[in-house]
C-alpha positions in Angstrom: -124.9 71.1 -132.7 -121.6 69.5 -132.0 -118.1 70.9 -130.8 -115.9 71.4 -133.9 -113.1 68.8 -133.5 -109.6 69.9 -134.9 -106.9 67.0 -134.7 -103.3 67.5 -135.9 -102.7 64.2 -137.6 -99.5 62.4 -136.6 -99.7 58.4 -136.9 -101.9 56.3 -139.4 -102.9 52.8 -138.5 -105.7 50.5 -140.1 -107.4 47.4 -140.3 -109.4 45.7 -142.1 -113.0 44.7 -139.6 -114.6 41.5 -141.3 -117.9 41.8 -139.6 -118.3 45.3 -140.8 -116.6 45.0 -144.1 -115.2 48.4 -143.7 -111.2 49.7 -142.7 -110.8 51.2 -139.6 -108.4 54.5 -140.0 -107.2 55.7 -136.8 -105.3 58.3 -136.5 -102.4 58.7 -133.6 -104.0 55.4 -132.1 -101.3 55.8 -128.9 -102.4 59.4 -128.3 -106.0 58.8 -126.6 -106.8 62.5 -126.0 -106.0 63.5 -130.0 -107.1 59.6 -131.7 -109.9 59.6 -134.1 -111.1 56.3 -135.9 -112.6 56.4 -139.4 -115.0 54.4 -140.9 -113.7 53.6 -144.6 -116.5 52.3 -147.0 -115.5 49.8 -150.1 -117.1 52.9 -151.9 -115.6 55.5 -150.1 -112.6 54.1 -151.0 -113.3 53.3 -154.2 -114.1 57.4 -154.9 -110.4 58.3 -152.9 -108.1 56.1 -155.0 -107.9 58.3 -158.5 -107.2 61.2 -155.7 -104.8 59.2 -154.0 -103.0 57.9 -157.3 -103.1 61.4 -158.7 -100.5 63.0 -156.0 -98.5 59.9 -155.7 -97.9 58.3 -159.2 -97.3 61.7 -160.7 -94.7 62.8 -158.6 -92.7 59.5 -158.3 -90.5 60.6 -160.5 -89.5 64.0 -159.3 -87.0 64.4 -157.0 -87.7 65.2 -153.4 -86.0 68.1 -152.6 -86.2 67.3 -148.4 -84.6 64.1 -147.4 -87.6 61.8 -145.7 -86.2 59.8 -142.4 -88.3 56.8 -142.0 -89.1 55.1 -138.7 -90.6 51.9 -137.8 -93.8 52.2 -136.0 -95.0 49.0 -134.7 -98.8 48.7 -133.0 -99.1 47.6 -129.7 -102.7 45.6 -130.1 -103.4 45.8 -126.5 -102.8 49.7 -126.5 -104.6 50.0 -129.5 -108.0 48.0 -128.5 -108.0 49.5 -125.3 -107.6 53.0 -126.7 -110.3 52.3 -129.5 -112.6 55.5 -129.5 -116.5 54.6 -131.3 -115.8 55.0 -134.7 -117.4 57.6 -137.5 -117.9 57.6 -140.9 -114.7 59.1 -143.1 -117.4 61.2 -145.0 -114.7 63.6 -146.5 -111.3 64.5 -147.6 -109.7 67.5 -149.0 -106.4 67.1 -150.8 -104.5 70.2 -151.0 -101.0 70.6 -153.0 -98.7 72.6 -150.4 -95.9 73.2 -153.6 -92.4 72.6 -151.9 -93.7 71.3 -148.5 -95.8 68.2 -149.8 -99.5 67.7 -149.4 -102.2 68.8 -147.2 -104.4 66.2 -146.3 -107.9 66.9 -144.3 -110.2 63.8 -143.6 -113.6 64.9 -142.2 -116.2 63.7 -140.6 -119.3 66.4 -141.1 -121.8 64.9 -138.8 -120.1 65.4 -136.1 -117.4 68.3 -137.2 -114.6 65.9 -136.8 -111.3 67.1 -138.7 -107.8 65.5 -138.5 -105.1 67.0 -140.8 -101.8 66.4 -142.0 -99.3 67.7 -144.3 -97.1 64.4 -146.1 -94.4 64.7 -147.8 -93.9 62.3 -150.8 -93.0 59.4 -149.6 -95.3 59.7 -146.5 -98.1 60.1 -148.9 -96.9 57.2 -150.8 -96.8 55.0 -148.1 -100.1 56.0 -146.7 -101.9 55.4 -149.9 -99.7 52.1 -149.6 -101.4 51.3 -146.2 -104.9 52.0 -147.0 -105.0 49.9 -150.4 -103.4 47.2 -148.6 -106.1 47.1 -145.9 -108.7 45.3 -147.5 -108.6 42.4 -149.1 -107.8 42.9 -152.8 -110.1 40.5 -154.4 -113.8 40.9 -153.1 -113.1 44.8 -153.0 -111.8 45.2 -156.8 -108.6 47.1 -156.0 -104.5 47.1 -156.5 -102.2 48.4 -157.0 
């Protein structure tokens, strides 16, 4: 039986692997001791979107009560290749509504008791549901937004 893994999740990155026709999630790619990458299926995905669209269409139109300070975050693909941990399955994700302080997020991998969580505000949520969609390519997967 395997250690439970707990990761606080900080960063998103992805990309979209050809040869395994899959997106690679990893979370906080420049933190090697806390980075976890995710194997996201075509089906898998397929399953997250209504979840995804659900907490983010809905509450585009109410006000965000916390002001949301972007930042740029761009991926060093030497850092991130060399820090590339042996990716697992995203087998699981829990979306939990946190009222005032956004949403919970939990992806898991059961196999191997890998957990990585994050609270979003709105527009962090939007623009990670932005990432993932955009990952893959739009036509041979039957997704957009």
């Amino acid at each position: 039986m395997s250690k439970k893994t707990l990761i606080e999740a900080k960063t998103f990155t992805s990309i979209y692997v050809e040869k395994e026709d899959r997106i690679l999630l990893t979370i906080n790619y420049q933190d090697v001791q806390n980075r976890v990458d995710f194997w996201i299926t075509r089906a898998y995905l397929l399953k997250l979107l209504p979840h995804f669209f659900e907490f983010t269409l809905l509450k585009q139109e109410e006000k965000i009560i916390q002001p949301v300070s972007s930042t740029t975050n761009t991926t060093d693909n030497s850092t991130f290749l060399l820090t590339q941990q042996k990716p697992v399955l995203l087998e699981s994700m829990d979306f939990t509504n946190m009222a005032n302080s956004g949403m919970k997020l939990v992806f898991k991998n059961i196999e191997k008791q890998i957990y990585a969580t994050s609270v979003l505000n709105q527009q962090s949520l939007n623009d990670l549901t932005t990432l993932i969609v955009n990952t893959p390519p739009k036509y041979s997967w039957g997704i957009s937004l």
